[in-house]
Backbone bond lengths (Angstrom), bond angles and torsions (degrees), N, CA, C in turn:
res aa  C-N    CA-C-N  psi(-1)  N-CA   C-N-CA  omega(-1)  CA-C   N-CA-C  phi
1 X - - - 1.433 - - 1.521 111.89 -
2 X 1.129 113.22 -4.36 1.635 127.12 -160.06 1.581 95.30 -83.92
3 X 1.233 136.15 145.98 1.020 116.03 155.01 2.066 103.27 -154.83
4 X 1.779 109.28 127.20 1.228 81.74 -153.29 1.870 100.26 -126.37
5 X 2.093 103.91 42.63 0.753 117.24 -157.02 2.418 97.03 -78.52
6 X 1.057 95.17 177.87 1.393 95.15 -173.73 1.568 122.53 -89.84
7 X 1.733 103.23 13.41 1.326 106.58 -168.14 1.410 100.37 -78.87
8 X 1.206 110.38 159.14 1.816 117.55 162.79 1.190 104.92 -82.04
9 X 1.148 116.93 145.58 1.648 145.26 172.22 1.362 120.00 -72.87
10 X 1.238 164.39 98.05 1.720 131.87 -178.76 1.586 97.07 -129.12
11 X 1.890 106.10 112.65 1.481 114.61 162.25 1.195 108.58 -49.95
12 X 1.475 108.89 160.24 1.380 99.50 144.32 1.516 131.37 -94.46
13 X 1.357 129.38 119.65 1.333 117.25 175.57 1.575 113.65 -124.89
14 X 1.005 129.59 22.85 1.685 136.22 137.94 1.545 118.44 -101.64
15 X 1.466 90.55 134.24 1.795 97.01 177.02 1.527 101.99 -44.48
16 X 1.485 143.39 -56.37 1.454 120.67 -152.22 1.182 106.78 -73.79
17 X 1.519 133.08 16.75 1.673 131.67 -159.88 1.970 89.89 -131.70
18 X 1.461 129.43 3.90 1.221 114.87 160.04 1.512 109.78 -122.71
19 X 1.937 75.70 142.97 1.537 104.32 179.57 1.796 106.31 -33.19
20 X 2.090 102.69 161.68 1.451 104.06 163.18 1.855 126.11 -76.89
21 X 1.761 98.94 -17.61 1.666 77.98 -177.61 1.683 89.35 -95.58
22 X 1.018 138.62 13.52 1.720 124.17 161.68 1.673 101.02 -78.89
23 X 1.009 114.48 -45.52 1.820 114.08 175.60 1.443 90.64 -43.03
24 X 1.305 116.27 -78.96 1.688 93.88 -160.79 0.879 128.68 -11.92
25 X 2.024 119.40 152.01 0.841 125.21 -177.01 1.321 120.20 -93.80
26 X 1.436 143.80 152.57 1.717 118.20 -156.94 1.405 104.98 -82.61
27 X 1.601 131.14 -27.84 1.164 133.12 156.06 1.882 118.62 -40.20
28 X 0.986 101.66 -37.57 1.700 105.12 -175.14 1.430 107.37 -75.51
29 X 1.696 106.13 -36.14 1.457 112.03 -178.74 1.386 102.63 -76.21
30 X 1.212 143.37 -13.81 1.549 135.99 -169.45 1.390 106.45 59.88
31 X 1.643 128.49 56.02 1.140 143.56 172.73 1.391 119.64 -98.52
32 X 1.488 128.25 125.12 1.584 130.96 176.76 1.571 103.92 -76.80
33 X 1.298 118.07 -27.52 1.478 121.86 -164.38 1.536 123.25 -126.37
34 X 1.022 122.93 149.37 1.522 107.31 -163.76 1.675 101.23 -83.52
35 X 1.619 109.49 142.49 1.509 105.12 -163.93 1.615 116.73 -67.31
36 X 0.919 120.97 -24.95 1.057 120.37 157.76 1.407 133.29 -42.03
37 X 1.370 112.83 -49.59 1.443 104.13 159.33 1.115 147.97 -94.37
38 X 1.535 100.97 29.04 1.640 118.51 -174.68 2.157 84.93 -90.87
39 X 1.410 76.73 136.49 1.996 84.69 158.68 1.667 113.96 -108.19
40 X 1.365 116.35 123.49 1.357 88.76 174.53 1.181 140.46 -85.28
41 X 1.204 131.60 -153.35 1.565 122.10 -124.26 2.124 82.65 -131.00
42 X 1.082 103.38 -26.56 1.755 104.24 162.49 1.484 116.25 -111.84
43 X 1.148 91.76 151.35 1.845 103.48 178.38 1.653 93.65 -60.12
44 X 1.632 88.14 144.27 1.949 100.43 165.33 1.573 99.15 -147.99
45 X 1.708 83.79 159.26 1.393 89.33 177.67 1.534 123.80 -69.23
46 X 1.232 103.13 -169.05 1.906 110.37 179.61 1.530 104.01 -67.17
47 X 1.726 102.65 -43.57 1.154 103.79 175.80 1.577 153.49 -61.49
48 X 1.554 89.88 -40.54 1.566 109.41 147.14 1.721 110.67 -52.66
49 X 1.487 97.50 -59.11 1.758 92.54 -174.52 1.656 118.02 -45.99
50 X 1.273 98.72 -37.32 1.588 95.75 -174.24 1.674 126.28 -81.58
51 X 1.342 103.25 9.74 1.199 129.34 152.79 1.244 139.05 -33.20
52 X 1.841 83.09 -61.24 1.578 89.63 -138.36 1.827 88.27 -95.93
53 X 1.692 98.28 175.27 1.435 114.18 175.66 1.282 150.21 -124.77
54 X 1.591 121.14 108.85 1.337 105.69 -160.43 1.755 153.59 -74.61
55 X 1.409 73.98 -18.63 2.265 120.36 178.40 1.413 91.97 -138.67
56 X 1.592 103.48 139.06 1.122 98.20 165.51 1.701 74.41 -169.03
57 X 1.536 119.36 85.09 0.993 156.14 148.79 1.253 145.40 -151.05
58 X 1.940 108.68 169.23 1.337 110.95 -152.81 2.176 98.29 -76.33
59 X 1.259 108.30 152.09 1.657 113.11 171.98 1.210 124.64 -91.93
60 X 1.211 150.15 147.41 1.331 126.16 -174.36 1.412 137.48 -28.71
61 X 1.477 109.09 -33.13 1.718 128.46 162.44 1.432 114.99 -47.43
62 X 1.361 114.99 -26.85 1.262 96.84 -154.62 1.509 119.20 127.09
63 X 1.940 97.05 -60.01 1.248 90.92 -160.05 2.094 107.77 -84.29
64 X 1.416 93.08 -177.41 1.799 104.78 -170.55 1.369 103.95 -76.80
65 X 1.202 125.74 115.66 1.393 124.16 159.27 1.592 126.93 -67.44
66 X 1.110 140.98 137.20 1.791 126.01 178.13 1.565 108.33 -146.13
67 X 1.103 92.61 120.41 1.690 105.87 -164.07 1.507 113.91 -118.86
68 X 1.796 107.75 110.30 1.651 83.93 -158.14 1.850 105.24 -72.23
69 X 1.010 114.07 -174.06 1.483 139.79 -171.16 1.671 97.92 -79.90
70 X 1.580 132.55 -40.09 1.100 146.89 -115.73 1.719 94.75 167.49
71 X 1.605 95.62 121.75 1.134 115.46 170.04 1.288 114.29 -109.67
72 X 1.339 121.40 121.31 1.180 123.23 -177.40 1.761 119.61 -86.34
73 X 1.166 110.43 138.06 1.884 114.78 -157.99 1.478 104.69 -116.87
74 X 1.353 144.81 130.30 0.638 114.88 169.62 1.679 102.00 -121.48
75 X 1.366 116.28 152.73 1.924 96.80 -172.59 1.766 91.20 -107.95
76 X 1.563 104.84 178.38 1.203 119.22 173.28 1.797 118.10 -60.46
77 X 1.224 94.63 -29.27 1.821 81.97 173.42 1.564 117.53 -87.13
78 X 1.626 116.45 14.78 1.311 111.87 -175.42 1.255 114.64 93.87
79 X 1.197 123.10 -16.27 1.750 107.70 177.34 1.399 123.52 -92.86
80 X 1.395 122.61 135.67 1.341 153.19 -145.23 1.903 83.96 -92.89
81 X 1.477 106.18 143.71 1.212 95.05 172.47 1.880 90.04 -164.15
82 X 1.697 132.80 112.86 1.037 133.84 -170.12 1.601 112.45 -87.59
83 X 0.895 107.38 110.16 1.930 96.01 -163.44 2.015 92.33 -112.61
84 X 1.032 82.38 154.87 2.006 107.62 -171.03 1.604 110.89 -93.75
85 X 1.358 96.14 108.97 1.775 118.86 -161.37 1.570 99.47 -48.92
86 X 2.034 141.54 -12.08 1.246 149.95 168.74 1.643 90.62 -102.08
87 X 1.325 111.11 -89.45 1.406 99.25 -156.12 1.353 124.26 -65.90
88 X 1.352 131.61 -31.26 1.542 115.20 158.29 1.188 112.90 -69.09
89 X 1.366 141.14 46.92 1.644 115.10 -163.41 1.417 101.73 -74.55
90 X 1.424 109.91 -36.21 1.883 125.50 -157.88 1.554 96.51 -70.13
91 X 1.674 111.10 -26.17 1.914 99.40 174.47 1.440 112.50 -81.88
92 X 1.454 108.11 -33.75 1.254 107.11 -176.27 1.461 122.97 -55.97
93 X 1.889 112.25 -34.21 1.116 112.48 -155.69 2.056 101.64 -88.13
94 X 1.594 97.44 -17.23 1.305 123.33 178.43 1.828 111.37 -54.14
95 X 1.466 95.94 -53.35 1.755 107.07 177.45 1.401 102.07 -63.27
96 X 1.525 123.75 -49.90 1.465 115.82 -138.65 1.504 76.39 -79.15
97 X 1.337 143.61 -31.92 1.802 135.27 162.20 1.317 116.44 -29.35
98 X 1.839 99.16 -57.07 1.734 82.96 -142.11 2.227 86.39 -80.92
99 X 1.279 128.32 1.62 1.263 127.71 -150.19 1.503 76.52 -105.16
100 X 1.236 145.73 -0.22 1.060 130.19 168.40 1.784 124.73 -106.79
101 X 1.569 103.18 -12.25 1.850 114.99 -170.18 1.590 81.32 -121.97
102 X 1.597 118.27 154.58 1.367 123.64 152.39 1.926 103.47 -123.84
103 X 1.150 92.15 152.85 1.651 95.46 -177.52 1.603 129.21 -28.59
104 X 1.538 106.98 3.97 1.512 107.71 -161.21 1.994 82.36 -134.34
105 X 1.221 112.53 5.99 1.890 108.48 179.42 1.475 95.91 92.14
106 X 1.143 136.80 -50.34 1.683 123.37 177.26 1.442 127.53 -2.15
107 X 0.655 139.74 128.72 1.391 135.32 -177.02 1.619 110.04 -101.92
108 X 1.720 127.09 101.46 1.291 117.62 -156.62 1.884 99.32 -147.29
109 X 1.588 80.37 140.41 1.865 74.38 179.05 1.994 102.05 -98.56
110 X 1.403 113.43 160.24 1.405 107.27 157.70 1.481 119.06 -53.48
């Protein structure tokens, strides 16, 4: 799942930057589960992962919400690591910690 090549990554988080079968609606797809939290069933890359989408609806405002599927991490030694917006939540919420305190209280992003 690692991948710690030098390409840039880019979610999508504006509606004109997601695919047409992620637009679908999950009713149209004949889905029990919201697609987002399906994992699939073959290994994919970071790249595929960073794809995909988990919300991709309007908020009470109005405006479009877009939530990727897969948060992409990247650590200080360079390694790529795609973690799952349900089942990693406890790493996710772990990074966005330590990327905010440094060993002395600092508050610092990578």
């Amino acid at each position: 799942m690692n991948d710690s090549s030098d390409k840039s990554l880019h979610q999508p988080v504006r509606p004109m930057n997601i695919s047409a079968e992620a637009k679908q609606d999950v009713n149209e797809r004949g889905l029990t589960a919201n697609p987002g939290d399906r994992i699939a069933d073959e290994p994919q890359s970071i790249e595929e992962k960073a794809k995909q989408i988990a919300v991709n609806a309007p908020d009470i405002t109005g405006d479009q919400i877009i939530v990727p599927t897969y948060f992409i991490v990247e650590y200080p030694d360079g390694e790529k690591k795609a973690l799952h917006h349900v089942k990693d939540a406890q790493e996710i919420s772990d990074v966005i910690r330590q990327a905010r305190v440094d060993e002395n209280g600092n508050r610092v992003w990578w």
